[in-house]
C-alpha positions in Angstrom: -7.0 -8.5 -24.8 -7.8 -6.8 -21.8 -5.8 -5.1 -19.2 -6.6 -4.3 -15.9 -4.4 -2.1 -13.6 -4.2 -2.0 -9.6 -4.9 1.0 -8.0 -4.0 2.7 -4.8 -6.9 4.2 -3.0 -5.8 7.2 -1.6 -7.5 10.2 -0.9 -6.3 13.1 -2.9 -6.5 16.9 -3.0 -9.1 18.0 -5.7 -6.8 19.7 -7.5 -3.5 18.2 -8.5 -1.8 21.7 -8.4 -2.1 22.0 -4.7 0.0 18.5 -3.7 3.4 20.0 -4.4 2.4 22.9 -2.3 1.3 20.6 0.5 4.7 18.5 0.3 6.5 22.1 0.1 4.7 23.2 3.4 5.0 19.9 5.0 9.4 20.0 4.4 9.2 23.6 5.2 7.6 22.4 8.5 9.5 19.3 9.3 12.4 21.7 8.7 11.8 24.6 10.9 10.6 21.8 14.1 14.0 20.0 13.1 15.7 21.1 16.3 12.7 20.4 18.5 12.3 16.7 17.7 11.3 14.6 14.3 8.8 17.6 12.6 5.5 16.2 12.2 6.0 13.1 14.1 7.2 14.4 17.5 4.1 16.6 17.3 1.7 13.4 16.4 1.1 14.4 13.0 2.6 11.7 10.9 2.5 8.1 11.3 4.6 5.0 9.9 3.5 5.0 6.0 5.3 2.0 4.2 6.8 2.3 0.6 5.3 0.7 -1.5 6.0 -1.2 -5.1 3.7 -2.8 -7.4 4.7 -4.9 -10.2 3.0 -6.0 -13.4 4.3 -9.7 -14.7 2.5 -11.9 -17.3 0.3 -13.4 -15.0 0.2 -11.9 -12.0 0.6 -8.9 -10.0 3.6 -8.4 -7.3 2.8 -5.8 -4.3 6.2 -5.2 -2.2 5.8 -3.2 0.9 8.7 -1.9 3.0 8.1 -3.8 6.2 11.5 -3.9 8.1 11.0 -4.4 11.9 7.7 -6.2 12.3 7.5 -9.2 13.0 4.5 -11.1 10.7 1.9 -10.9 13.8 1.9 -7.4 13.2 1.2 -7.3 9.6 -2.7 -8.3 8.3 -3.5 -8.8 4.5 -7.0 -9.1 3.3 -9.1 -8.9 0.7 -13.0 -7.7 0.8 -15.3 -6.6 -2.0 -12.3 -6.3 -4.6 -10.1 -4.6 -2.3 -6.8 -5.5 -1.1 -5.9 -4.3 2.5 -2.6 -4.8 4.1 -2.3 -3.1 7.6 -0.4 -3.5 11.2 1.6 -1.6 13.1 5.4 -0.8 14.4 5.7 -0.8 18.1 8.3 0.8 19.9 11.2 -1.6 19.8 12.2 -3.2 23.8 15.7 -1.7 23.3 14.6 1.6 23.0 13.4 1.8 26.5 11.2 4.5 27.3 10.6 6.8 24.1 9.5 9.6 26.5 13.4 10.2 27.3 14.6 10.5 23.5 15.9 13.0 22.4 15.4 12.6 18.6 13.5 9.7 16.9 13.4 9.3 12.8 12.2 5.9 13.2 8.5 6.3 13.3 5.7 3.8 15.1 1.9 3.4 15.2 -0.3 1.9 12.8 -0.8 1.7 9.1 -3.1 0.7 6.3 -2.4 0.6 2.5 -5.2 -0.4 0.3 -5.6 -1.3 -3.6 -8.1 -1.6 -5.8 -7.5 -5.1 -7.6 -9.3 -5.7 -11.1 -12.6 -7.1 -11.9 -12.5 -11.7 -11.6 -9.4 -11.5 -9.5 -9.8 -14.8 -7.3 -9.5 -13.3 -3.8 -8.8 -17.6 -3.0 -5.5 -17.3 -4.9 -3.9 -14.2 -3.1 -0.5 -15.3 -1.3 1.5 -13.1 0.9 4.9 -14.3 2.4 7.3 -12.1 4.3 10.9 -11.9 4.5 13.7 -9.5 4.8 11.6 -6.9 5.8 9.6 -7.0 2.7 6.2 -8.4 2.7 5.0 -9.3 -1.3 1.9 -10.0 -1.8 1.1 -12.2 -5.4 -2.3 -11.4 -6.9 -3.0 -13.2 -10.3 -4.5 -11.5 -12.9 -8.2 -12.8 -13.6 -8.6 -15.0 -16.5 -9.1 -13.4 -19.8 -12.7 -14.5 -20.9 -13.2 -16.3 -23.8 -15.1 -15.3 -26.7 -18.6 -15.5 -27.5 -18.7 -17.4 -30.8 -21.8 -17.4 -32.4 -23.3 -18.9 -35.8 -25.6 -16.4 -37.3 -28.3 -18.0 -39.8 -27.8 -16.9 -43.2 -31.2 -16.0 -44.8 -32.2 -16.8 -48.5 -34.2 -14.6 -50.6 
């Protein structure tokens, strides 16, 4: 038996070591700007990232991403050349006015693209998203195993 796994593709520092350090700078940051705003993101240096779970069943795979808010014109899924996208975007929500005269905003906005790397004789036909609850889950069935290659070998005599 095979297994197959699905991967995030993300892009990563060459050496582990360094993420903590990042993530240290980036609170440390986010901290110090606290007063001023929402860190990163009143700055423009962060965008909406959605949480996101992926589950293993028998026979299929289960990817549950964090969507609450959009509406599901916003959200995209698609797969290309083994290669599961999911994208859209948050827009500014019509009752918070105008965003220029905030005063703090944790809720973030723009775009966003998460993409996965599905395994080898997945049928990109059978994918199925739905959305509800402000979680979209997309259903990827695992390829079928293949079957084995029997074959009769001739014995020889003599």
């Amino acid at each position: 038996m095979t297994t197959a796994r699905i991967s995030p593709l993300t892009h990563t520092l060459p050496v582990r070591g360094f993420a903590p350090t990042a993530f240290d700078l980036n609170r440390l940051f986010d901290a110090t700007w606290r007063g001023f705003g929402s860190g990163r993101a009143a700055i423009g240096g962060a965008g909406f990232r959605p949480r996101v779970d992926v589950h293993e069943g028998d026979d299929a795979y289960r990817i549950c991403v964090e969507l609450p808010g959009l509406g599901e014109d916003d959200i995209q899924v698609e797969v290309e050349d083994n290669v599961l996208s999911i994208s859209g975007e948050r827009k500014q929500d019509s009752r918070d006015g105008d965003a220029k005269g905030a005063r703090y905003l944790e809720s973030l906005r723009g775009s966003f693209r998460r993409t996965f790397m599905l395994p080898e004789g997945v049928d990109s036909e059978a994918v199925k998203a739905s959305y509800a609850n402000g979680v979209l889950e997309v259903t990827v069935p695992k390829p079928a195993a293949p079957e084995p290659e029997v074959r009769t070998i001739p014995v020889e005599v003599g």
